[in-house]
N, C-alpha and C positions, 0 to 999 in steps of 0.2 A: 433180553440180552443186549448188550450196548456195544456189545464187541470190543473193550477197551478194559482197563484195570479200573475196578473200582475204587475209588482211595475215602472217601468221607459219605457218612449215611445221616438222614436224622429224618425225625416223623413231626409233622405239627402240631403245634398245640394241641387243639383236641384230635387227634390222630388218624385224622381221615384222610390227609394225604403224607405220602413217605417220599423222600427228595433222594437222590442216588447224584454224587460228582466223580465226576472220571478224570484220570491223568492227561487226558487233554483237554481239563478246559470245558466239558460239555455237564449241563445240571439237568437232568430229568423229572420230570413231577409223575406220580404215581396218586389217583385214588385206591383206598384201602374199602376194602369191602370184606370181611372176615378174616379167609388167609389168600384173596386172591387180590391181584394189583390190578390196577388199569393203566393203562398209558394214557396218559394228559397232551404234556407239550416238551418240548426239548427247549433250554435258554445256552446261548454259548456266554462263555462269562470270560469277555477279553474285550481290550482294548478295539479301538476302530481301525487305528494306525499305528506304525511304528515297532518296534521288535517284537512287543507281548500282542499285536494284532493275530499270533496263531493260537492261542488260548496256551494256556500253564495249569498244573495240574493243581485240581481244585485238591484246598488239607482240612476244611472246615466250614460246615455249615450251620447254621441256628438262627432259629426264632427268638422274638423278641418275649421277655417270657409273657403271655396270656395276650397276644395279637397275632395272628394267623396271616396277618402283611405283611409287615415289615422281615427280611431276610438278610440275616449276614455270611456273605459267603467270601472264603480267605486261599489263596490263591497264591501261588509259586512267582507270580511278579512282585510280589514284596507292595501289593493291593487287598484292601480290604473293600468291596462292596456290598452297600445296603440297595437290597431293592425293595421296592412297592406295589407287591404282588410281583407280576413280571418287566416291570421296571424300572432300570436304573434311576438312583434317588441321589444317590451322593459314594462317592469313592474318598476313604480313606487311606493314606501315605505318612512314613516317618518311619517307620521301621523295618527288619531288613527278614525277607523270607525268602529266598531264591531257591534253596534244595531241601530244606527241612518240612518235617510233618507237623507245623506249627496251625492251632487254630485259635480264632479267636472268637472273644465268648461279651455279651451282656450284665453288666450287673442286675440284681435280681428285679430294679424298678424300670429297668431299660433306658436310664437317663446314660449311661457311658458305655464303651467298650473297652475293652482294655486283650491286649494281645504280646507273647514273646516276642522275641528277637536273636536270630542269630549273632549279636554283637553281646548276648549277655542281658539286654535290659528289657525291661517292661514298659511296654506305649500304654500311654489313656487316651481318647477322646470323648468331649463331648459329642452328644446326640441331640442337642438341645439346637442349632444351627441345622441340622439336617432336614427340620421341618417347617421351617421358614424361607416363603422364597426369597428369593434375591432378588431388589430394586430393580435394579442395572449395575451390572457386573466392572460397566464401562468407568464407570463412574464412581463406586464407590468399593473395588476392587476386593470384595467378598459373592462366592457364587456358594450355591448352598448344594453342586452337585459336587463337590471336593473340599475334600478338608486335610490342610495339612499342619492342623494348631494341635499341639498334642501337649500332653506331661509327661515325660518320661524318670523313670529312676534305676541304680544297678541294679540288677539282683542274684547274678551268678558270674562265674569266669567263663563259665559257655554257655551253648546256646541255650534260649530259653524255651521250652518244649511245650508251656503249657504254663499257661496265667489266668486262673478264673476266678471270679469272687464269691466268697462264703455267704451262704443266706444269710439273709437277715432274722436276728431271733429278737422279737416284739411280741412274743407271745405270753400274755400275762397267767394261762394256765402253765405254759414251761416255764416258766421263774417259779412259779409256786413251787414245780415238780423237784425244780434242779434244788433250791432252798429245802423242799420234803426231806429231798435226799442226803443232802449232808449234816441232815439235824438242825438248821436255823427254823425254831417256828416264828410264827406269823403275828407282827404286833397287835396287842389287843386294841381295842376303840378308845381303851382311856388314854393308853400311852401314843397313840396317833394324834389325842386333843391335845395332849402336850406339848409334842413334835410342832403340830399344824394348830392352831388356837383360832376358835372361830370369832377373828377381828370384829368381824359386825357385830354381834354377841355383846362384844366387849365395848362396845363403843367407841372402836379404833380402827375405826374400817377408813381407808382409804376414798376419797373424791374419784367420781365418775373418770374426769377429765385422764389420772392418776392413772388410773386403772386403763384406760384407751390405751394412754402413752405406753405404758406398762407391756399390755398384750400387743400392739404394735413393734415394740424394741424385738419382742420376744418370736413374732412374726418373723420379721426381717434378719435377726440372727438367726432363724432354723431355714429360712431360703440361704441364706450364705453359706453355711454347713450343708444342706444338700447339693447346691452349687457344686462346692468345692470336696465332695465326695467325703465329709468327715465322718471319719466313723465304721466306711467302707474296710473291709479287709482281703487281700489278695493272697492266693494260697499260689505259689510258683515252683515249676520242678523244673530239676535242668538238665544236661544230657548226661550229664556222670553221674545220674540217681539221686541227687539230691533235692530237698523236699525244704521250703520256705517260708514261713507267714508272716508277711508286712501286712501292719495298721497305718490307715492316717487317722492321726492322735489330734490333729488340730490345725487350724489355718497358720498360712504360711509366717514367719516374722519377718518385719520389717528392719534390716541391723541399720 
């Protein structure tokens, strides 16, 4: 018993411990041992100084998906903290949570976050800066315990309740199934040589060299697409019941 409202729950990855946040501000860790808990340690999850120095009520907790470190917990200051075990790692800022039951959440590789906003819109950040430290702060004016570089886009007239992303489906026995199901069968081996011609075979195969440059280009455009989240899709609901799906279709253009 914490003796306060409970507002945000969630269990870790492999579910051995369960996390409880309270309306002021306070995260408790719990071991899980069948159906019975244990008290761990209490973390307060507020600022050192300054107005939110008395904690804000915690609206959302999560794991990074499949690391049992990394924690993100979201917060009535209009703050987003990652911690590292118990922690602090880096505090995310740009978007606006002060009264709402707003959390935020991972995409499913743990490379961004992405969370609503009472102004209507949906924040990104990278996670990729959060694990590198910082030189000197002094000097080269990036610290890697705050980040305030984000993406944002509209996505409602009110507040944004809730912004998570859709897994990812790479799964070559679900393409088969979803293909089973609508009737598309499966090309056979001759009409795949067609498709795809075995060059070497043919004696038109492509220079080593060719082939480096080739798999490099190919490299370096699937870093820039994960980068730059292509591909990611964010499902957003907003306070008047309304239900959303944004794609990013491709990197940015340059006019």
């Amino acid at each position: 018993n914490i003796h306060e409202m409970v507002t945000a729950v969630c269990f870790s990855p492999d579910g051995k411990k369960a996390l409880i946040g309270s309306y002021k501000g306070k995260c408790r860790f719990y071991s899980v041992e069948g159906n019975q808990f244990e008290y761990i340690t209490q973390m307060d999850v507020k600022n050192t100084r300054g107005k939110n120095s008395r904690g804000k009520k915690i609206t959302g907790l999560q794991y990074m998906p499949g690391v049992d470190r990394f924690l993100l917990v979201t917060s009535n200051d209009s703050r987003i903290r990652m911690y590292d075990g118990f922690t602090l790692c880096c505090k995310y800022k740009g978007h606006r949570n002060a009264n709402s039951q707003i959390a935020s959440g991972f995409s499913p590789g743990g490379g961004f976050v992405a969370c609503g906003s009472e102004d209507g819109c949906v924040c990104i950040w990278s996670t990729i800066n959060t694990f590198i430290p910082s030189v000197n702060p002094f000097y080269t004016g990036y610290r890697s315990d705050k980040n305030a570089s984000f993406e944002t886009f509209m996505a409602h007239d009110d507040i944004v309740t809730s912004a998570v992303f859709a897994p990812l489906q790479n799964d070559p026995a679900t393409t088969k199934r979803v293909a089973k199901s609508i009737g598309i069968a499966p090309p056979t081996k001759a009409a795949e040589a067609l498709v795809k011609p075995n060059l070497k075979r043919l004696g038109l195969g492509k220079s080593k060299a060719d082939q480096e440059r080739e798999e490099a280009q190919r490299a370096g455009e699937t870093a820039m697409r994960a980068a730059a989240a292509v591909g990611q899709i964010i499902v957003t609901s907003g306070f008047s019941g309304e239900i959303r799906i944004f794609e990013n279709v491709g990197l940015p253009i340059w006019l």
